[in-house]
NUTI-743666 format. One line per 5 residues: number of its first residue (from 1); their letters; for each residue z, y, x of N, C-alpha, C. Coordinates in steps of 0.02 Angstrom, whole numbers, padded with zeros to 5 digits. Example, Ala and Ser with C-alpha at 12.3 -4.5 7.8 and 13.67 -1.06 7.14 Angstrom:
1> as> 00390:-00284:00660:00390:-00225:00615:00390:-00165:00660  00354:-00112:00642:00357:-00053:00684:00394:00002:00645
//
This chain:
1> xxxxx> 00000:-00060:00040:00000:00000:00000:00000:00063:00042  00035:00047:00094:00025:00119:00147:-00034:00131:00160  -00074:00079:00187:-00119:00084:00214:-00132:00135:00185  -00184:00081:00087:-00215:00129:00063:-00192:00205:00049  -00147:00224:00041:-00119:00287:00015:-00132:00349:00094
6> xxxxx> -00110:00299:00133:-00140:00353:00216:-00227:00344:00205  -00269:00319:00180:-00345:00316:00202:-00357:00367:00143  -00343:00360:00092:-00343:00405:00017:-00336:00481:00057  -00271:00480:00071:-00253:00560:00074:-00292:00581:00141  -00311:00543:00183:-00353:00583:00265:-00398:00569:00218
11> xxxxx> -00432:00545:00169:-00502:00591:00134:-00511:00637:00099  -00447:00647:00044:-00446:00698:00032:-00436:00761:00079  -00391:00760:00129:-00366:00822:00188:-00458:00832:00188  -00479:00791:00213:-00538:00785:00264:-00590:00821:00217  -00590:00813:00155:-00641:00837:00085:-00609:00918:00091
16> xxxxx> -00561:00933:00113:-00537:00993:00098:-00564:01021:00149  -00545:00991:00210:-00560:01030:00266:-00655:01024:00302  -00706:00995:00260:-00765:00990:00253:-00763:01047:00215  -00727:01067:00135:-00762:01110:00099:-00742:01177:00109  -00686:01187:00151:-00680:01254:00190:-00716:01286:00250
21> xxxxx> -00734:01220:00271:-00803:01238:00322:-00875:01248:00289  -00889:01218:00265:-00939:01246:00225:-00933:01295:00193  -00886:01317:00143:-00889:01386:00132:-00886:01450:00171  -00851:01451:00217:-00835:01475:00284:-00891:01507:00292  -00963:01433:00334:-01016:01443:00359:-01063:01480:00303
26> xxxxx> -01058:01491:00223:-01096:01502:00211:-01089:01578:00210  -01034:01607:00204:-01009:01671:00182:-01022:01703:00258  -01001:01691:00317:-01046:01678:00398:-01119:01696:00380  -01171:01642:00356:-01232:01681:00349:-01247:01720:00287  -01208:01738:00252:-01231:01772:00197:-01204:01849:00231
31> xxxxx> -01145:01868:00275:-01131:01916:00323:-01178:01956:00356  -01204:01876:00407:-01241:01889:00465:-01344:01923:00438  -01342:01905:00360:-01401:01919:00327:-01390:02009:00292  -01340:02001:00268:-01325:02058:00247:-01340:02138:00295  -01312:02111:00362:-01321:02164:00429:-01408:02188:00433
36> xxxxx> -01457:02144:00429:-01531:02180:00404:-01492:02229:00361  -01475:02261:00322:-01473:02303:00270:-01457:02361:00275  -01384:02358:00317:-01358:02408:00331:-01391:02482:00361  -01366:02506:00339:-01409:02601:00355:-01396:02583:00419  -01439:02635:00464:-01433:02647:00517:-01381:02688:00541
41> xxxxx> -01365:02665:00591:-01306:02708:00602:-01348:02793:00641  -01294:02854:00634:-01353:02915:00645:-01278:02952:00681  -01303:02981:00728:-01268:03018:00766:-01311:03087:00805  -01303:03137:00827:-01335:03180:00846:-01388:03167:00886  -01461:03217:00865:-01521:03157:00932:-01493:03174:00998
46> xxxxx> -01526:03118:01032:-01526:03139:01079:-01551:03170:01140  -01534:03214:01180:-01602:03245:01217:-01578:03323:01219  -01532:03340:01177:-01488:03398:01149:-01450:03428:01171  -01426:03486:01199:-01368:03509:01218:-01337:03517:01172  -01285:03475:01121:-01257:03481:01054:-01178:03477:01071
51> xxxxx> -01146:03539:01053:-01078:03533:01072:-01015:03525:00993  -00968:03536:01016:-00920:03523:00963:-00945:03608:00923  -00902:03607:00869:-00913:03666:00836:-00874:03738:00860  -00826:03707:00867:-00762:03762:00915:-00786:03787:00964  -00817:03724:00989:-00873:03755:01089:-00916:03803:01079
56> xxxxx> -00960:03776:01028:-01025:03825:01004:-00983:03878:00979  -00956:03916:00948:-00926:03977:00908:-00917:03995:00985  -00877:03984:01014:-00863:04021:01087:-00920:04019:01135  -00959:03975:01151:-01023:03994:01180:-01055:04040:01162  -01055:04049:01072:-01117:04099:01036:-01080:04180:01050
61> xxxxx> -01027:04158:01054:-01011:04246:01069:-01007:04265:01146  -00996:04214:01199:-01030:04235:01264:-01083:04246:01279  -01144:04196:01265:-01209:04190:01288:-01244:04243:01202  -01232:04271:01178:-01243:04316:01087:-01303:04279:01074  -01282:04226:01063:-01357:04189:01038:-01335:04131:00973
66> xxxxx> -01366:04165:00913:-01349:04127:00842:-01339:04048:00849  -01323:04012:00800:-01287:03948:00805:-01328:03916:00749  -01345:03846:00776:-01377:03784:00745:-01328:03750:00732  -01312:03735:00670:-01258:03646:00643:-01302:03619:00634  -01281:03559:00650:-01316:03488:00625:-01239:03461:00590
71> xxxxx> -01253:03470:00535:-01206:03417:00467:-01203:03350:00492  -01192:03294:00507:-01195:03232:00491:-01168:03205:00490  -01164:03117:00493:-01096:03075:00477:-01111:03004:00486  -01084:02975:00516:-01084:02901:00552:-01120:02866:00474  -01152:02819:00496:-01214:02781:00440:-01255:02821:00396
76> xxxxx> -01269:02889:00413:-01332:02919:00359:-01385:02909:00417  -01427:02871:00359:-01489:02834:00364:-01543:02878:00369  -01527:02958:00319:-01561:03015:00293:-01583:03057:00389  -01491:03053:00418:-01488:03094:00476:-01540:03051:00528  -01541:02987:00531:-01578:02950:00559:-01657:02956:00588
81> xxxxx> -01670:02977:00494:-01730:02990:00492:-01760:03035:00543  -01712:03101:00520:-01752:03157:00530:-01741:03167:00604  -01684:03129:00644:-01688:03107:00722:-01744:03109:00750  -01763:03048:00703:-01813:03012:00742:-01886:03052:00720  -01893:03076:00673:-01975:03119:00645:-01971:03201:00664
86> xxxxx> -01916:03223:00669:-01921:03262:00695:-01887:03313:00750  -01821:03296:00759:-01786:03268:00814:-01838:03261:00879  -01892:03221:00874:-01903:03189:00940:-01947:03232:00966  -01980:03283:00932:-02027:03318:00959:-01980:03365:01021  -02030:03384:01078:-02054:03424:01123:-02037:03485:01122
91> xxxxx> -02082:03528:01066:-02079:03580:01039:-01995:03612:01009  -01970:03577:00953:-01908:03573:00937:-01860:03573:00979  -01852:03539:01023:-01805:03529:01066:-01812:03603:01134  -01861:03619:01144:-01865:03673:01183:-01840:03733:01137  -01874:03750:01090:-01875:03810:01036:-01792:03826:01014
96> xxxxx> -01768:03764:01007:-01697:03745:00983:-01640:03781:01053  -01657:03735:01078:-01608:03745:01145:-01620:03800:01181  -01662:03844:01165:-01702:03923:01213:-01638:03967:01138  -01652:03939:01094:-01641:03996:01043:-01559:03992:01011  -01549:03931:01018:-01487:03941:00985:-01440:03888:01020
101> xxxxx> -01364:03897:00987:-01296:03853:01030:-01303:03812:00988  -01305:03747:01001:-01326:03710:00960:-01239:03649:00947  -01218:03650:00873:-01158:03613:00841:-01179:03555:00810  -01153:03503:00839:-01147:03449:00789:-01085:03428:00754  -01071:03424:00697:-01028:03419:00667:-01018:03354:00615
106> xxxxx> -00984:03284:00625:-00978:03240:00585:-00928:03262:00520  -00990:03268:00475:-00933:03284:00401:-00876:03262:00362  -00881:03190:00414:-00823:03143:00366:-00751:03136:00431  -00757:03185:00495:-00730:03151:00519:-00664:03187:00523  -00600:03166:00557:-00545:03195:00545:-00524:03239:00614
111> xxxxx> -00575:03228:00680:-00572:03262:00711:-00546:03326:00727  -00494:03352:00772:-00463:03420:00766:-00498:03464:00791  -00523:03545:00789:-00530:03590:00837:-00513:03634:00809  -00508:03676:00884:-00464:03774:00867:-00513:03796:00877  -00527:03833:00824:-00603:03883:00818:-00558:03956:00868
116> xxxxx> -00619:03998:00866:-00596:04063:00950:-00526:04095:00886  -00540:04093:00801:-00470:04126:00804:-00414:04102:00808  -00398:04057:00825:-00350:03998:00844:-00334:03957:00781  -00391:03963:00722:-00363:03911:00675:-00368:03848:00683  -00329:03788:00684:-00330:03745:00670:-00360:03692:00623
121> xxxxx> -00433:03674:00632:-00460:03640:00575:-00498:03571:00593  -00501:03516:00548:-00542:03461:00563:-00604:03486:00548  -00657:03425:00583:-00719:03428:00553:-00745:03434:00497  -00702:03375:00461:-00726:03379:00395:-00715:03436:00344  -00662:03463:00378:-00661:03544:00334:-00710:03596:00359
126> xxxxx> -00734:03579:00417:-00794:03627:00411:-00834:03603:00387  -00855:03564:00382:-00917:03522:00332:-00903:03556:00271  -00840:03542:00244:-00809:03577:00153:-00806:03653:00158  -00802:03677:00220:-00803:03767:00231:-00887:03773:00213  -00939:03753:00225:-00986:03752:00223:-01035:03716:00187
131> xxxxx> -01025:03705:00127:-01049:03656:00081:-01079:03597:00094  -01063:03538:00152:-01099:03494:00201:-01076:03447:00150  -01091:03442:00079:-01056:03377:00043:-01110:03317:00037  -01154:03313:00075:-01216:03268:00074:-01233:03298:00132  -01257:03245:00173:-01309:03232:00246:-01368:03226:00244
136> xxxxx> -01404:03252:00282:-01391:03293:00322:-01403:03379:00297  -01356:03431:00341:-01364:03490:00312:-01381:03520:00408  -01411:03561:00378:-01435:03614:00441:-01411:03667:00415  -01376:03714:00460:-01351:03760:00443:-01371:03827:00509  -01402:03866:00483:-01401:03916:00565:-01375:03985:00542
141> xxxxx> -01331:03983:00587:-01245:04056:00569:-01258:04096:00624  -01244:04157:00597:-01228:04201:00646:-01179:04195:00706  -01161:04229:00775:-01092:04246:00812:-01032:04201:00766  -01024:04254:00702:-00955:04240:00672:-00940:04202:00615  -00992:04147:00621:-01008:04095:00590:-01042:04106:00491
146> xxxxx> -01058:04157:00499:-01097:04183:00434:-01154:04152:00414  -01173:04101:00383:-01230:04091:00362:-01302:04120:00351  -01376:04082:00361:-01389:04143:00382:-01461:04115:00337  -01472:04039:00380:-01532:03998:00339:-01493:03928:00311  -01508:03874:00264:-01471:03797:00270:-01552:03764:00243
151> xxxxx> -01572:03711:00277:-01585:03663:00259:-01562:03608:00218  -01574:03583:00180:-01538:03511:00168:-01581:03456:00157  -01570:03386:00178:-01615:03334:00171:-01646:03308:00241  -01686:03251:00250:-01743:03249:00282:-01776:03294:00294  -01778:03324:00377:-01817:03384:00387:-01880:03339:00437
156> xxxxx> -01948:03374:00426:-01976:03334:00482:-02006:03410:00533  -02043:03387:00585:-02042:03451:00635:-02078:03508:00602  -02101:03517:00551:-02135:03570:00532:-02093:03608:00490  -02039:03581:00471:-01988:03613:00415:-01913:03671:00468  -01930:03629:00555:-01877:03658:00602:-01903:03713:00617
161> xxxxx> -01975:03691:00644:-02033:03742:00670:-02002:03820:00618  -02012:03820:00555:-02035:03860:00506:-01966:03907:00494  -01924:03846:00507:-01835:03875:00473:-01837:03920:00540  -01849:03921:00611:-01833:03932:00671:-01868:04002:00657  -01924:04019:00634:-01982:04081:00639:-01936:04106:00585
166> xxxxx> -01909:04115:00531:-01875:04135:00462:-01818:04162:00508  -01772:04124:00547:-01703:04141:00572:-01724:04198:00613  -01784:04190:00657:-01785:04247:00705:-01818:04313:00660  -01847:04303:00607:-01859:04374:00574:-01781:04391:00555  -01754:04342:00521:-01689:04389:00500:-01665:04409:00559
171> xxxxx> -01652:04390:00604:-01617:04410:00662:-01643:04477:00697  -01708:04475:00695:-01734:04544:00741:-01764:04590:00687  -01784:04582:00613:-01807:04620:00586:-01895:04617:00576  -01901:04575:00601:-01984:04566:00624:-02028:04525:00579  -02074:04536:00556:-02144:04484:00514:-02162:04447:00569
176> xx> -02204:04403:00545:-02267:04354:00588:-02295:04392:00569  -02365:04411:00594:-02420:04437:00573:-02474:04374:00537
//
């Protein structure tokens, strides 16, 4: 009677511990399938002199040269995009970095900085100081952080090109011809 009652129960253990491995493995590739899906993760392009926001406010009033935000936030797929379509150009990246202090700012993050008047604020409250409630937002501010142009969305290089010629009329007063 032992016997049987020890061969019984190491099949049942054994049925248990088969059907926890199998479930295991399947929830394993249903994981490892799922990861295709996931947004891309998006962080500032690269290629950029892109500083914290606190840095830029104090750069823009040494070097008096207006200020670029870049809005964004770990997994927008949106910020990704516009990295990579328009982000990557040549043109942009010179025009950008000749003309303005350029901020990147993650909207969600809890990050601390002391802006030049010594306030104390996270990122994500500048994101909420600045209506950054969706990614990506472009924002280009004056010195004293005044708003001046905002993008929002997928920008591709002809939308930077255009915002960049707009900022410098407001700034100097000047038409294109």
């Amino acid at each position: 009677m032992t016997f049987e009652f020890d061969l019984v129960y190491l099949i049942y253990i054994g049925n248990i511990s088969l059907a926890c491995y199998a479930f295991f493995m399947r929830f394993l590739i249903v994981i490892l399938c799922c990861l295709n899906w996931l947004p891309v993760l998006a962080d500032k392009p690269a290629g950029y002199p892109f500083v914290t926001f606190d840095k830029a406010m104090q750069q823009a009033s040494v070097q008096n040269k207006p200020i670029f935000v870049y809005f964004g936030r770990y997994g927008c797929g949106y910020c990704d995009k516009t990295n990579k379509e328009a982000f990557s150009s040549q043109k942009v990246r010179e025009l950008y970095s000749k003309n303005y202090i350029l901020a990147y700012v993650d909207a969600e993050s809890g990050k601390r900085l002391r802006l030049p008047s010594g306030e104390r604020i996270t990122e994500r409250e500048v994101g909420t100081r600045y209506n950054a409630f969706a990614t990506p937002v472009f924002t280009f501010m004056t010195l004293n952080g005044e708003p001046l142009h905002r993008l929002v969305g997928v920008q591709r290089i002809e939308d930077l090109l255009s915002a960049d010629t707009e900022v410098q009329q407001k700034l100097h007063g000047t038409k294109k011809p």
